[in-house]
N, C-alpha and C positions, 0 to 999 in steps of 0.2 A: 504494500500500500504506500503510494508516494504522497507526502504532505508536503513538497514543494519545497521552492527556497525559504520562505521567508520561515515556517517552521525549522527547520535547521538552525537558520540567525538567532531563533530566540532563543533555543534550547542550547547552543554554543555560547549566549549571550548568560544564560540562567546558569551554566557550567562555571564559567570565566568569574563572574559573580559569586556563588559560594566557594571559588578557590580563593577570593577575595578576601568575602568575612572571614573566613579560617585563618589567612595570611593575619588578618588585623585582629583577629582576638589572640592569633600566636603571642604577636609582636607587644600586645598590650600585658596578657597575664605572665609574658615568661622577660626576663630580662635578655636581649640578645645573645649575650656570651656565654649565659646557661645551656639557651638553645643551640648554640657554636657547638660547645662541651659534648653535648648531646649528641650531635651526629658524628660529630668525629667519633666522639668513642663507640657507636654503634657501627658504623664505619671500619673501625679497627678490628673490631669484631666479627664484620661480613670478610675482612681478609685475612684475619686468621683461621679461618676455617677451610 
Protein backbone atom coordinates (compact mmCIF):
# COMPACT_ATOMS: atom_id res chain seq x y z
CA UNK A 1 0.00 0.00 0.00
CA UNK A 2 1.69 3.26 -1.06
CA UNK A 3 0.93 6.52 1.04
CA UNK A 4 2.83 8.76 -1.00
CA UNK A 5 5.48 11.32 -0.58
CA UNK A 6 4.24 13.42 1.65
CA UNK A 7 3.42 10.52 4.35
CA UNK A 8 7.17 9.51 4.27
CA UNK A 9 8.06 13.47 5.08
CA UNK A 10 6.12 13.39 8.12
CA UNK A 11 6.92 10.12 9.46
CA UNK A 12 10.95 10.89 8.63
CA UNK A 13 9.94 14.28 10.10
CA UNK A 14 8.05 12.46 13.53
CA UNK A 15 11.59 10.02 13.47
CA UNK A 16 14.08 13.04 13.26
CA UNK A 17 11.93 14.72 16.19
CA UNK A 18 11.82 12.03 18.93
CA UNK A 19 15.64 11.58 18.01
CA UNK A 20 15.55 15.17 19.10
CA UNK A 21 13.63 15.09 22.41
CA UNK A 22 15.89 12.03 23.43
CA UNK A 23 19.02 14.10 22.35
CA UNK A 24 17.70 17.07 24.70
CA UNK A 25 16.57 15.30 27.66
CA UNK A 26 20.19 13.24 27.40
CA UNK A 27 21.82 16.51 27.39
CA UNK A 28 19.67 18.09 30.00
CA UNK A 29 19.54 15.05 32.90
CA UNK A 30 23.17 13.76 32.31
CA UNK A 31 26.15 16.15 32.44
CA UNK A 32 28.09 15.68 29.05
CA UNK A 33 31.38 14.17 30.38
CA UNK A 34 29.22 11.49 32.32
CA UNK A 35 27.68 10.62 29.11
CA UNK A 36 31.54 10.93 27.29
CA UNK A 37 32.42 8.38 30.25
CA UNK A 38 29.77 6.20 29.27
CA UNK A 39 30.23 5.35 25.82
CA UNK A 40 33.73 5.17 25.83
CA UNK A 41 33.62 2.65 28.46
CA UNK A 42 30.84 0.60 26.96
CA UNK A 43 32.95 1.18 23.83
CA UNK A 44 35.85 -0.46 25.42
CA UNK A 45 33.99 -3.16 26.37
CA UNK A 46 32.22 -3.94 22.80
CA UNK A 47 36.34 -4.21 21.84
CA UNK A 48 37.36 -6.25 24.39
CA UNK A 49 35.25 -8.82 23.43
Amino acid sequence: MSHGRAHNRLHRWLAKESRHQLRKFIDNTLPKDVFLTKFKERKRNLVGT
